[in-house]
NUMARRO-587716 format. One record per residue: x, y, z of N, C-alpha, C, O in turn; residue in one letter. Coordinates in pm, whole numbers, plus 50000, padded with zeros to 5 digits. Layout:
<rs>
XYZXYZXYZXYZA...
</rs>
This chain:
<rs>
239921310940637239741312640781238901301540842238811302640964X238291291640791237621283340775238501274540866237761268540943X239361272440879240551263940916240791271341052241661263541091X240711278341130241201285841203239241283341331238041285841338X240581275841408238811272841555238511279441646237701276241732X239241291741640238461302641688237611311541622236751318241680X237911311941468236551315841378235981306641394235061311241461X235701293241382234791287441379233411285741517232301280341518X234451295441645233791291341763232401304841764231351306941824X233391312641638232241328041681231511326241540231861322641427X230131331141613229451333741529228851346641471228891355541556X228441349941384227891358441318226401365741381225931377041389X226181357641403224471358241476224441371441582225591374941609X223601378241636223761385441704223211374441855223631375341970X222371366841812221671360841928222511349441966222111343242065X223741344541903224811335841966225231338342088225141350042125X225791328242183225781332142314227491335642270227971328642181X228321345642327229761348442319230461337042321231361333842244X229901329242437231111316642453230331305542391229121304942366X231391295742372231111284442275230031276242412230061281842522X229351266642400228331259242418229361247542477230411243942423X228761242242609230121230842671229571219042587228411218942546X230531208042559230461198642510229711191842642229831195942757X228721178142588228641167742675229721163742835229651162842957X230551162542732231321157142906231851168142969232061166343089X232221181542915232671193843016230851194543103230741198943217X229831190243036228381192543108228311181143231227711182743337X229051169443194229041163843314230021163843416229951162143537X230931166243338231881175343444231361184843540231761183343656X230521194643515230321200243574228861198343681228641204443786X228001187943614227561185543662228021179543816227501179843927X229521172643748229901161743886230541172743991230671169844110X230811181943953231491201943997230691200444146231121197444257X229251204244094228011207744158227281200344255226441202944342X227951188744206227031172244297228191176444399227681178144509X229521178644402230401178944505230301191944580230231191744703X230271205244501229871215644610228801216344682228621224544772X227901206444641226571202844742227021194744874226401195944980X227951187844861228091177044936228791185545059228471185045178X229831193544999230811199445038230261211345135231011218145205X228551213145131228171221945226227701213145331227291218045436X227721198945311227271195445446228851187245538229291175845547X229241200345587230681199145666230551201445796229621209345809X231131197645928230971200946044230941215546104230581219246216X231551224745964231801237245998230501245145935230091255145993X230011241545845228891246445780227501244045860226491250845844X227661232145957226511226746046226641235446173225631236146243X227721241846212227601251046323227351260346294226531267246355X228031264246179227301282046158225591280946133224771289046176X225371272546078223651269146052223191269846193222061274446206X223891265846315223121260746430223101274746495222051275646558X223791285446505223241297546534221681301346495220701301546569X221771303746372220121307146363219341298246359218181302046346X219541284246367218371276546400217851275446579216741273446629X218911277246626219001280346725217571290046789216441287746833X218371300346765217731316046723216111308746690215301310746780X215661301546581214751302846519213781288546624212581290846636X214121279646670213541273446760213271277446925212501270846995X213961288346974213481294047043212201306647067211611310147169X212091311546918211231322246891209781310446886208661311746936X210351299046806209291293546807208701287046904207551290646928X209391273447004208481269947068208811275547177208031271347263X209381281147211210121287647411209001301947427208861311347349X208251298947565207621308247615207541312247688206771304947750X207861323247770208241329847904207481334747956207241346747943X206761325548045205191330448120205791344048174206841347848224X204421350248133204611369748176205551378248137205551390248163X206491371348064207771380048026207131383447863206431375647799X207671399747807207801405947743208421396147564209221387047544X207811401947500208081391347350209751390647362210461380547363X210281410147375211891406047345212521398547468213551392047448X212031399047585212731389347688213301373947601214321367547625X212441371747517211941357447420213521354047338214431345847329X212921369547281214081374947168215431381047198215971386947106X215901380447288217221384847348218071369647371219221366847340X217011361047439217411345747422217761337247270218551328747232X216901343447225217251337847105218701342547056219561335547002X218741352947081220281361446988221751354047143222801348547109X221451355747259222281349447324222611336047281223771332247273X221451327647249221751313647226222771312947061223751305847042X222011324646940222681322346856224131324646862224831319046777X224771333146964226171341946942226661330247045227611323947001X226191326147174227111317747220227621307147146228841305747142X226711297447074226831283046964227401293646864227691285646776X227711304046821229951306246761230251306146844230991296646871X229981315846952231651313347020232121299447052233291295647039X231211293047091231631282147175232151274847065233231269847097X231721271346913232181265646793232831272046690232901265546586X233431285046691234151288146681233551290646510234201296646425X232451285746492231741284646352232891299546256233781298546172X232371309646313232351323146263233371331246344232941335046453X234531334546315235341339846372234911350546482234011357846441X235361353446616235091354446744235021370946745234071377546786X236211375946691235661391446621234321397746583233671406546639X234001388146433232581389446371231821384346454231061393746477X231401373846533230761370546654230281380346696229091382646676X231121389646772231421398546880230661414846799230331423646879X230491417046671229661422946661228261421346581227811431246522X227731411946579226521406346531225351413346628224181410346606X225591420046703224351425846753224261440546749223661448546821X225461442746586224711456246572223601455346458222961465146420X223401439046393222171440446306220931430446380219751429746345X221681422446506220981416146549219811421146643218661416846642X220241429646712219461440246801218301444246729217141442546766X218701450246618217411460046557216381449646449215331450746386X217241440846472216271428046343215071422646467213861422146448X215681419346578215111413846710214301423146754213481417046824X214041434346754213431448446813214141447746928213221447647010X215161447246992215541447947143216101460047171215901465147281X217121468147047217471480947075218101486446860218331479746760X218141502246894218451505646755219921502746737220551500346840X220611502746613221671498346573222811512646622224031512346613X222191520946658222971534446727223221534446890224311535546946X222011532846947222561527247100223291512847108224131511547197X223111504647042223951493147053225911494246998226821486447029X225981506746912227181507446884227411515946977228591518746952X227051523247083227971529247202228591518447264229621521647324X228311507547269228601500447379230031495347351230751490947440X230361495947236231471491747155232851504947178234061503947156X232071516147228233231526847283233191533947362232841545647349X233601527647480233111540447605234241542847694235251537047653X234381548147780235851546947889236691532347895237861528747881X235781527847915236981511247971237011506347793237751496747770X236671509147738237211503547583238391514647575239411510447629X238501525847531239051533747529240651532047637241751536147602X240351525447763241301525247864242121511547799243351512647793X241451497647744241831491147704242671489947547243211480047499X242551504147491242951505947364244701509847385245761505447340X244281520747483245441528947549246491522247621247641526347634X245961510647670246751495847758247621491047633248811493947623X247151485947568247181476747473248401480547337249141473347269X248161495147341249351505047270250431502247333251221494647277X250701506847450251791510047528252141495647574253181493747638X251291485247542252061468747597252411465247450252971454347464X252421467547338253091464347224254481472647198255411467947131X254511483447248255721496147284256671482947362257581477847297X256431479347471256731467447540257181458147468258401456747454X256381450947414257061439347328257511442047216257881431747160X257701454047138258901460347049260381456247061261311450147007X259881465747202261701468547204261871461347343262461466647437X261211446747347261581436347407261981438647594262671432347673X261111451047604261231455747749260781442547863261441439247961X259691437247824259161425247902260391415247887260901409647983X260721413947781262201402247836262931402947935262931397348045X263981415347856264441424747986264351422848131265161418848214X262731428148141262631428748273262761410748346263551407348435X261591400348264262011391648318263461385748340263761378648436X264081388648266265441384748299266021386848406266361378248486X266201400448416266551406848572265891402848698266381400948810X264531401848652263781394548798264461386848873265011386748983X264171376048725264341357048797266221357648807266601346448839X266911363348797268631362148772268341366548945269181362249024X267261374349000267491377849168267181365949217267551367549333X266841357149213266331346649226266781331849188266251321049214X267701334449132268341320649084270031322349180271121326249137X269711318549294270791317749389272151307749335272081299849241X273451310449425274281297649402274491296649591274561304449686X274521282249567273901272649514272481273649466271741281249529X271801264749329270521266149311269291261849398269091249749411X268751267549437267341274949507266161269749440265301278449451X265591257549361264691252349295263431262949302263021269649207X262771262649479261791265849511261741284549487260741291349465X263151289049502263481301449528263421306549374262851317349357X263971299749254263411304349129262101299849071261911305248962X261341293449099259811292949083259171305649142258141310949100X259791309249230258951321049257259511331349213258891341749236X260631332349148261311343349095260231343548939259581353548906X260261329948858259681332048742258191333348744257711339248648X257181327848859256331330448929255851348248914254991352248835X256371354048978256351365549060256741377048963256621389048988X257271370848834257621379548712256711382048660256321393248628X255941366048632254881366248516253621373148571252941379748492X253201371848720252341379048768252491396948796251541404048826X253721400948781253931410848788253871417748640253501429348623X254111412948581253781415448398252361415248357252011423548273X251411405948412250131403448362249501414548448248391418248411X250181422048591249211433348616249321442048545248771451948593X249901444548422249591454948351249471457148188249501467048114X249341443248171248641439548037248031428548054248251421948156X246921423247933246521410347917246991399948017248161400948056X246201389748065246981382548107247401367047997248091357048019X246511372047868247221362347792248421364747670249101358747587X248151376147718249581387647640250581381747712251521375947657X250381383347894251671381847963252361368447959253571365947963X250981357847948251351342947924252261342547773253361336947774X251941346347696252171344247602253911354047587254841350247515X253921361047636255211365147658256551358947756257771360247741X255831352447850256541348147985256971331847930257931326347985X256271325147829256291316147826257851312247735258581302747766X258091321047630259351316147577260981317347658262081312247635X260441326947764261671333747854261771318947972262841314048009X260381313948015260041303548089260781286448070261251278648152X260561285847891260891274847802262141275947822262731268447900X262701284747759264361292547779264861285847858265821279547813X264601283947977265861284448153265401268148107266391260948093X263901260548079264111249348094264711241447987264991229848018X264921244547892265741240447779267321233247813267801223647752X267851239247906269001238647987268881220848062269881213848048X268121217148108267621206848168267301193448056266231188648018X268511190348028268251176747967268051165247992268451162348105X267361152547907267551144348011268241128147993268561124247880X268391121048089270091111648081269171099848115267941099648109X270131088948156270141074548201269731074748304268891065948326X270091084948430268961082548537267681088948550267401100848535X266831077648588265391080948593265171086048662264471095648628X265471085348805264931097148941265711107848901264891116748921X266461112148870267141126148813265981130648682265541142148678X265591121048589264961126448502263921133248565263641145148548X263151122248666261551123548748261921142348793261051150948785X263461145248842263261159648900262831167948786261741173748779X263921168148684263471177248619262471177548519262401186748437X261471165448523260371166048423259301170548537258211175148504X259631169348649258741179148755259261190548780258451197848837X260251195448763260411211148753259961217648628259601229348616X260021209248544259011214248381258051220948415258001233248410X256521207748483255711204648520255561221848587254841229948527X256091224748678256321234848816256451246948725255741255648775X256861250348644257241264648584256401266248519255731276348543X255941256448391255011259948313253671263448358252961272248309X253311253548484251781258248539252211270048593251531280248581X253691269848677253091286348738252921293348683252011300748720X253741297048534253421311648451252231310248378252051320548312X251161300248356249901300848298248871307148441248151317248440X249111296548571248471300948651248761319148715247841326948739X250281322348731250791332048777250311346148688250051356948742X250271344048564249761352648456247851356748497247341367148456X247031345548585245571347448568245541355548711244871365448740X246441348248790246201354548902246691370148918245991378748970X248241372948853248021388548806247371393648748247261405648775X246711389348658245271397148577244501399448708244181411148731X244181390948788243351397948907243331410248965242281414949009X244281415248968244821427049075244361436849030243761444349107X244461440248892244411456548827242951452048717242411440948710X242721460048668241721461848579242071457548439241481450348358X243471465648435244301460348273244561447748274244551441448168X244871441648402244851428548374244271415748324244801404748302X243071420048312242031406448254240991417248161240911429248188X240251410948053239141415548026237881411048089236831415548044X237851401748198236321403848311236441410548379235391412148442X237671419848428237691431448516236781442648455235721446748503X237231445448373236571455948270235191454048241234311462248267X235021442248182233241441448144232711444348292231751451848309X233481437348416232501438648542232321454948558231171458948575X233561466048554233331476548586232501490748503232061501248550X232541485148350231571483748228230221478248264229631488748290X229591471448277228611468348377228101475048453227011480348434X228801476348558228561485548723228201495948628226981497448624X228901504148545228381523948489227851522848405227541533448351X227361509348333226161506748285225011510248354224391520848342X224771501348424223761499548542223171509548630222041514448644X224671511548701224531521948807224991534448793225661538648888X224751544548666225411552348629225341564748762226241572048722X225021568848843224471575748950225471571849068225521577249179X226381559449015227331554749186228211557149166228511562249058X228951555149247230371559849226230921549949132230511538449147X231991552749013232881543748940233611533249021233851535349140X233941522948965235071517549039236421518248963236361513948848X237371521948995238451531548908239051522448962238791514549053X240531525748845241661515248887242351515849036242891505549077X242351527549115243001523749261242041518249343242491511649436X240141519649331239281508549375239901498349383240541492749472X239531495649232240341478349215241341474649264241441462749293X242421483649289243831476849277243541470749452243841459549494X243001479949518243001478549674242301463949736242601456449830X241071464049622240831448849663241321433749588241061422049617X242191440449470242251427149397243861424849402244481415449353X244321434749468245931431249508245881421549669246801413449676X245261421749748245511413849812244971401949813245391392049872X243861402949733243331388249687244331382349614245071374249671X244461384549513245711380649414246961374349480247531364349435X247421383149619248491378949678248631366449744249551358349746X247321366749808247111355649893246871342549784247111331349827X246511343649674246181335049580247681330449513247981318749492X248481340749488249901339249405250501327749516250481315949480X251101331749669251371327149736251011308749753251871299849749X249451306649774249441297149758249321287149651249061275249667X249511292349558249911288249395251161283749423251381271749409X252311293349472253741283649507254091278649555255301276649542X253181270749679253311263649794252861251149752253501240849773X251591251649681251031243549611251721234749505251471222949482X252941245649424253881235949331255111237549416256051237549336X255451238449502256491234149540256531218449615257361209349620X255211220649668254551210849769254411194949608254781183249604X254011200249551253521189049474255071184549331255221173649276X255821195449313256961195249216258311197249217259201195049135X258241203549370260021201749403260251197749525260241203449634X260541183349479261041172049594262441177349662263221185149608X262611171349794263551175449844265101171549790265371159549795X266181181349737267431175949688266961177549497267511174049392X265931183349526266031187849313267041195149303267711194449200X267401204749414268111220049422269981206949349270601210049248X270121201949384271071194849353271291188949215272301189849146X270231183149191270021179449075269821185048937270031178948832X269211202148954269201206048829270301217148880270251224748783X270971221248944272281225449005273611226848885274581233948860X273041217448845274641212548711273961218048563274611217748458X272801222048571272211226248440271551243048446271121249048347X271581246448530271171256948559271301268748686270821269448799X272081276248616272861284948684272421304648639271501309148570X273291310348696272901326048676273651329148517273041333848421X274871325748518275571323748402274331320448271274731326048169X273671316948258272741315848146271881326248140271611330848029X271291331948255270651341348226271391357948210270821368148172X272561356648246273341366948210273891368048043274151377447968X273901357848033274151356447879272821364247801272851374747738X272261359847814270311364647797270681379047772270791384947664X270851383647899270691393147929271921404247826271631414847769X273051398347830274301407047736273541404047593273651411747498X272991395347590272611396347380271701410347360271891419147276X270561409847473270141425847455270351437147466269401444747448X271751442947502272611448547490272151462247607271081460247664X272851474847642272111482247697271101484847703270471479947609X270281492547794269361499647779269141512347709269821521947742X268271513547615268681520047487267521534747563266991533547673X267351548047468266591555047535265021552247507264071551147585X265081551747399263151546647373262761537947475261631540047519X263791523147556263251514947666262961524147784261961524647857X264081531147785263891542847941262691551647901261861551147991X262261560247788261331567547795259831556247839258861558847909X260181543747766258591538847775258441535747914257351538847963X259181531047979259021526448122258611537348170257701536248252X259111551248138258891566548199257621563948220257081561248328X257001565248083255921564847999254731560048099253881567048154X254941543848108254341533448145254391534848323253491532448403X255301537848338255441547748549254261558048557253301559348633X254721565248442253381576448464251801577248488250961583348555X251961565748374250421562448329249651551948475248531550648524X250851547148495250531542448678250221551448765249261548748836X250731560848781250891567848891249191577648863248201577048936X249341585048751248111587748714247101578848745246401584448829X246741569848724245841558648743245431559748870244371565148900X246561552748987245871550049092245601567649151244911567149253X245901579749119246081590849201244491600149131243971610049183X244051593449011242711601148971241801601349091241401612149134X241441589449148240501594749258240811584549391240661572349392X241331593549510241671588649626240381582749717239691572749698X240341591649808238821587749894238001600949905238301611749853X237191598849962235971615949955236511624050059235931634450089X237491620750114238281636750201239411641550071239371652850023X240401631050027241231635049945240781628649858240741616449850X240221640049753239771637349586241421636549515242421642649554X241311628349416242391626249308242511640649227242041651749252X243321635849121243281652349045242891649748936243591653048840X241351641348911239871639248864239191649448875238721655848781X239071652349011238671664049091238531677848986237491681748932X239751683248977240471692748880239801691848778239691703448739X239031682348679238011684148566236971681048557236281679648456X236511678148758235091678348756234691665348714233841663648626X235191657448767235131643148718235031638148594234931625848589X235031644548483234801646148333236021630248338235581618748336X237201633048343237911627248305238361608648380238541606348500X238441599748281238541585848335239681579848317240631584148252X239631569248377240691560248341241231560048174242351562748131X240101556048105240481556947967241291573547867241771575447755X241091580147962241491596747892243071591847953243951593947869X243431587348046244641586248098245421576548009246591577847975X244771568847982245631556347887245311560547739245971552747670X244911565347692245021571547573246331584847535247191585747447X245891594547659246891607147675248311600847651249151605847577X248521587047739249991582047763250071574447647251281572647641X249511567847536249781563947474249731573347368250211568447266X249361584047355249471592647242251381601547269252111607647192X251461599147362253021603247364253971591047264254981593247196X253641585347274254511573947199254961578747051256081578947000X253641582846997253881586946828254181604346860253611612646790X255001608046955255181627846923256551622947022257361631947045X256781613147065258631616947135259421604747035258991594746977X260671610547046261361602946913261861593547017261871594547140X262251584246938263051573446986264471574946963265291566246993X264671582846924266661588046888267521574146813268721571946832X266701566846736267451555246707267401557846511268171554746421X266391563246515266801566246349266231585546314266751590146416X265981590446287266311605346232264471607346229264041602846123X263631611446298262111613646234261071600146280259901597446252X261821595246340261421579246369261111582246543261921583146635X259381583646544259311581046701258991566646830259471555346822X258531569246884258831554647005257811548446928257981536246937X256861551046859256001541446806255291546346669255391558246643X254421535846558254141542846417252891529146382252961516846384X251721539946350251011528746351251131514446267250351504846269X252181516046203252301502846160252701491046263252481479146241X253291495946370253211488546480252061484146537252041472646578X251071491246548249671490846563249161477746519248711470946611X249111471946396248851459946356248441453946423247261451846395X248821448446525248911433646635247851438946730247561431046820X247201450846729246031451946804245241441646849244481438846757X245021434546946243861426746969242921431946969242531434947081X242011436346849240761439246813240081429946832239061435746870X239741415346837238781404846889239031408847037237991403847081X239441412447112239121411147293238561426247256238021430847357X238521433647169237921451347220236591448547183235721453647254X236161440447074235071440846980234201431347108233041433847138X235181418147184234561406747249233821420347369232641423047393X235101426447422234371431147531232661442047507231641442547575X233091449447376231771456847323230591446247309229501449647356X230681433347247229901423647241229321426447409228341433647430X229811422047480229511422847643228851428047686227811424747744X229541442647659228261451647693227161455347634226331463647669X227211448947547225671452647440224621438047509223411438447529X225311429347526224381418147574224161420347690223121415247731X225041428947800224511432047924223021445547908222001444647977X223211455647816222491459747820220921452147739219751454947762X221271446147679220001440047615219721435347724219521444447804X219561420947788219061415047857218751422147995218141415748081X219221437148022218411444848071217091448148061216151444848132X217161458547912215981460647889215201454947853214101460147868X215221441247787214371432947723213701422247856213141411347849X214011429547953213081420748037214001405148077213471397448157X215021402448029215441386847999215941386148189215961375948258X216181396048222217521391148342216381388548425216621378148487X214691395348471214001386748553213691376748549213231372848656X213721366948441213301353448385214261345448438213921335948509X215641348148413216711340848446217081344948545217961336448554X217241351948654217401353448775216591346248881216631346749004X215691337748774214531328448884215201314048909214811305148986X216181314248832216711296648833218141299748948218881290248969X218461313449018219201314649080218541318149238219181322949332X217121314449239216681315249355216741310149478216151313749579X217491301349462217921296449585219101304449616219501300749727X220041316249555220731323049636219871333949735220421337149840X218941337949713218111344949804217621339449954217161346250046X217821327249951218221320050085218851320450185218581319050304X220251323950096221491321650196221701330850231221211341650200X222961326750349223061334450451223691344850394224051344850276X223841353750468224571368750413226181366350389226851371350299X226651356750502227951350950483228611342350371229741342250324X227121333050341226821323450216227041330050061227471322949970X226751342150042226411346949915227891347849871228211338749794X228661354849895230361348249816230201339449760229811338449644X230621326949877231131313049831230271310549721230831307449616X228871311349721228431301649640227941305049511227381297649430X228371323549497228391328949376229311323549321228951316349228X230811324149348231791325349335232081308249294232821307149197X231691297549343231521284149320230941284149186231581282349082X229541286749196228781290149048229601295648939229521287948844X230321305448912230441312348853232161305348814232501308448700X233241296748892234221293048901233941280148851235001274748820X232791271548827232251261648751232021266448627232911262648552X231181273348571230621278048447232001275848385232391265548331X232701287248401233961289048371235021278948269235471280348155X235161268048376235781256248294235041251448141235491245148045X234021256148162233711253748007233241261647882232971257647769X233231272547927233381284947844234311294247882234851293747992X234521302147804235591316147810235151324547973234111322148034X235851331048002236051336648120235101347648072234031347648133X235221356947980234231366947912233261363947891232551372747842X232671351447910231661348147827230451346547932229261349647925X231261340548032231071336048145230411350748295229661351748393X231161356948231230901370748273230031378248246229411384348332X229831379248123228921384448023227221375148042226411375947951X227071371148103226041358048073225581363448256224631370648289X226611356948345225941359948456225991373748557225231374148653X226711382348536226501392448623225341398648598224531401148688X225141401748468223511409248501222351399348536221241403848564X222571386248535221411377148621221611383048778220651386548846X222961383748824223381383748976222781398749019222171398749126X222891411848948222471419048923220881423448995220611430449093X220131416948910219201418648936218511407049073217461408949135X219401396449088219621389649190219401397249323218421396149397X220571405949341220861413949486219841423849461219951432449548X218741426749370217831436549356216391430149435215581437149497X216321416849418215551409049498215501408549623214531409749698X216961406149650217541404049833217801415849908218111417150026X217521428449777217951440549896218811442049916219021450050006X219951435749850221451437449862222801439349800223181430349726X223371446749813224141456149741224911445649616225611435549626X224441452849506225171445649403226261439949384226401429449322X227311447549448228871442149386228921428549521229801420149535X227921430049587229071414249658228481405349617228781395249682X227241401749483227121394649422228061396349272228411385649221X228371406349216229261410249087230621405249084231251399048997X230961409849214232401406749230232991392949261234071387549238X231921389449319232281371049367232031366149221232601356249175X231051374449146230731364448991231941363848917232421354648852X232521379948946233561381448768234601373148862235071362448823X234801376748940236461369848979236301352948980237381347348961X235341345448995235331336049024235141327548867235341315448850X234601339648740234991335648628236661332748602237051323948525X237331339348658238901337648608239271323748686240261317948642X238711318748779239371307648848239101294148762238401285748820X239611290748618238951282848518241051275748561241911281748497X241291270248609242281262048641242411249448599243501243948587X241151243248571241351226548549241311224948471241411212748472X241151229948296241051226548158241871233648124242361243748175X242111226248000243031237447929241791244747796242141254947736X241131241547782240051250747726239601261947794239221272447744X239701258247948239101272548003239821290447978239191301147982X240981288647959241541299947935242461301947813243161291747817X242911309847697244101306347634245121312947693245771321347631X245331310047802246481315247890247351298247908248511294347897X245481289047953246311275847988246271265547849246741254247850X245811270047767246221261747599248171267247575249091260547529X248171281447627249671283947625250591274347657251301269247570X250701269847831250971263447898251291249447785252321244847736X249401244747772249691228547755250151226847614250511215347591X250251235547510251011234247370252661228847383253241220847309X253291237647526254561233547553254811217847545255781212247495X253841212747600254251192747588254251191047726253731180647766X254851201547836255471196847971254331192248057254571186748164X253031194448011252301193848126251231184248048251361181047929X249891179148153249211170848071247421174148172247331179148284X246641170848113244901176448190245041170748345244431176648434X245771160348373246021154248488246951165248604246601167748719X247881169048551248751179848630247731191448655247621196948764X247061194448555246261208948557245141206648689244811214848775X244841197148678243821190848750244371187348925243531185749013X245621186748947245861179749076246171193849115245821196049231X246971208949028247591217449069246141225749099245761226349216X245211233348975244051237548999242811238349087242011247449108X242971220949151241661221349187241981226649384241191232249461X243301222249406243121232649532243781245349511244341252149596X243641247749390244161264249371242781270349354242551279449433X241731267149263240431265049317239851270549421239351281749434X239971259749508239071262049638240241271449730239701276649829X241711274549717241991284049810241281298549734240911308349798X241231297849641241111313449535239571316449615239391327549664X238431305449626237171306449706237111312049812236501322249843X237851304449878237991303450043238321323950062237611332750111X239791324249992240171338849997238941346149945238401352050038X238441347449855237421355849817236111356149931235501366649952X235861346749983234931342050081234541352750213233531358450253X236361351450263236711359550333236831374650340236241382550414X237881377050229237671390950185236951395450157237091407150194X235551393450077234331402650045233411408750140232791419350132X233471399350236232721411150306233411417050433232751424350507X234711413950459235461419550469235871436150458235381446350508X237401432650337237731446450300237021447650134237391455650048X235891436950120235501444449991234321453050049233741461449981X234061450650164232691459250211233111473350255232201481550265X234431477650285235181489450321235641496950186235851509050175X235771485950072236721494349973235581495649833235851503149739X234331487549836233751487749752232141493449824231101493149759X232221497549941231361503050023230121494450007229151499949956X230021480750048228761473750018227951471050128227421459950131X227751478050212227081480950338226331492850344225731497950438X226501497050210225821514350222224181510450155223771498950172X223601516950107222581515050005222931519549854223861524349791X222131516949843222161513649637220831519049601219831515249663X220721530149478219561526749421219651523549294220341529749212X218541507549257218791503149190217351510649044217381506548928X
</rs>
């Protein structure tokens, strides 16, 4: 056995190590292993996740907040660490998004039990229930569907250039009021690509120039058309939600702002905003006589084709639309005005928006879909595709709105916004709404939200003046992020296509911009002072 080198590798000994002893060069081998996984930690990705808690750890140290409270100190610190991920993306945006259920109680700012409410309350719950019933949707390909039928009303003969921009326009904004609006982008966009695919291009150049500007024209509208329907409804964006998450944070004692609130002031904002979004690309992308030119490439005949591959309307599509009618109608009818109560009323106000979008989405898994034997309209394996990073982002939100409550942080930072306490009563819109429509372009719209309404907050607590017409000019004026394509992944959608470039975003945005201002300007104290009652008193 002597001959045999695996007897020879074992030994007898009890104190032999099991495995054989590395030779010299497997030792420098491994040595050279070790010299490289050293090296290999100093990576651009390993230097951002480090820069969170150093972050964190140079603010505890030298940053001092005359008169403010230690955690005022320490709430900064954990904001600074969680923004440097998000913004670097160090640590996936999910895990990000709940780091302050060990961060809170490590910081002393709150226990790891009040900080996980914040992660489930009505508007999470309403957003769970959304979010079900818009994957029911993109199942069984109902959002195609519908766009199809839209824009086919709209694609005239002769072709109508300006007249189907607003057909595909007017789809995508009508889709994003009732899901995501980067769900809706992200849905609108292959149906969008689709019609322009048709549009090839030849030997003449001013023929090309039309239709590489009708590209130009579709793709911004359904990135832009998608943000501006998120405006309208609550389901439509997640800064709707953190703002109204916020407000029953805050003001648990006021009235909610429920989805027919919202819809009343953010549907006509929205409108006036959609509108000049298509004036704006028509004005700038469909020259006079395009209608001629892409005429020979694009017709109704294509989208009817579309339309026969998806064959009837099957019954699971008719129940969900049922479904999805209902859960509308419920919505705006929970609570009317204080002569006619909703039928909220009926449970004593117990019941919210979120009990409604849950109820309707729990029908999905108990009515069959009649397409296979035991098989209903939905099974959580469908479930999968949950956007759990926007539920977890928005819980993140509200845990940082409530920290920098209690920790004292929002009087500290509400001092570098003192010059809004100046302005005129007319002034306070615009120049929230400016502020807050700047930030924007360079961080996330949530983030952006999350950061300044409870400064603004405690802002109008200074001036004596009713919170939401500083809240509302903040969150909405977060969504007006038009000129980058970083500002939203609605407009990374857009610019992945090829058709468009930072220059287009930039000439179309920046007076989409200042009309989105101007309208908000107007309207807030307006009909947001009638529909959001900001003329009454507040106690704060």
């Amino acid at each position: 056995m002597k001959g045999d080198n695996t007897s020879d590798q074992i030994s007898d000994d009890p104190k032999a190590p099991l495995l054989p002893v590395e030779n010299p060069v497997a030792q420098r081998s491994q040595s050279f292993d070790q010299s490289s996984s050293v090296s290999s930690l100093l990576t651009p990705g390993n230097f951002y996740i480090l820069l969170g808690p150093l972050l964190s750890a140079i603010i505890c140290m030298l940053v001092k907040l005359n008169g403010a409270p230690v955690a005022s100190r320490n709430m900064l610190a954990i904001i600074a660490w969680m923004f440097s991920w998000w913004l670097t993306e160090a640590v996936p945006m999910p895990i990000t998004s709940m780091t302050p259920l060990f961060l809170f109680p490590v910081f002393e700012i709150d226990s790891c039990d009040n900080v996980a409410k914040s992660y489930m309350d009505d508007v999470i719950a309403l957003v769970l229930g959304s979010f079900i019933l818009a994957l029911a949707v993109e199942h069984y390909n109902i959002h195609r569907r519908l766009a199809l039928n839209i824009t086919q009303m709209f694609c005239g003969d002769p072709l109508n250039p300006q007249l189907l921009l607003l057909g595909i326009c007017g789809t995508t904004a009508f889709v994003s009021m009732w899901m995501h609006n980067v769900a809706a982008a992200v849905m609108m966009m292959p149906v969008a690509t689709g019609i322009l695919q048709r549009l090839p291009m030849g030997p003449n150049q001013a023929q090309n120039n039309v239709v590489r500007n009708f590209c130009k024209a579709v793709v911004l509208g359904v990135i832009y058309s998608a943000a501006v329907g998120g405006m309208s409804t609550l389901t439509g964006t997640g800064v709707n939600l953190i703002l109204v998450g916020m407000w029953k944070s805050y003001f648990p004692l006021a009235d909610p702002i429920s989805f027919s609130t919202w819809l009343f002031f953010g549907f006509p904002l929205a409108l006036i905003i959609f509108f000049a979004l298509w004036a704006i690309l028509c004005l700038l992308y469909c020259s006079k006589g395009s209608g001629q030119v892409l005429s020979a490439y694009l017709d109704r005949a294509h989208l009817k084709r579309e339309l026969q591959m998806l064959g009837p309307m099957a019954f699971a599509e008719k129940m969900i639309l049922a479904i999805f009618g209902m859960l509308i109608v419920l919505w705006m009818t929970r609570s009317l005005t204080d002569e006619t109560p909703g039928w909220g009323a009926l449970f004593n106000g117990r019941a919210g928006d979120g009990t409604v979008s849950v109820m309707m989405a729990t029908l999905l898994f108990i009515i069959p879909n009649k397409k296979r034997k035991g098989e209903k309209l939905m099974d959580w394996n469908k479930c999968k595709k949950l956007p759990w990073n926007i539920i977890l982002l928005l819980g993140a939100g509200f845990a940082i709105a409530d920290g920098v409550r209690s920790s004292g942080l929002a009087d500290v930072l509400s001092k570098a916004l003192d010059f809004l306490e100046e302005a005129p009563y007319v002034a306070i819109a615009p120049l929230v709404c400016l502020i807050s429509a700047t930030i924007t372009e360079f961080t996330s719209n949530n983030a952006t939200t999350t950061l300044l309404v409870p400064l603004l907050i405690q802002i109008a607590k200074t001036m004596n003046v009713h919170p939401l017409l500083l809240m509302v000019p903040g969150a909405i004026g977060a969504q007006f992020a038009f000129l980058l394509p970083t500002g939203t992944p609605s407009n990374i959608v857009g610019f992945t296509t090829g058709h468009i470039e930072i220059k287009d975003m930039i000439k179309t945005g920046l007076p989409l911009k200042i009309v989105g201002i101007a309208a908000l300007s107007f309207l807030m104290p307006t009909l947001g002072s009638y529909v959001f009652k900001t003329n009454g008193e507040i106690r704060f």
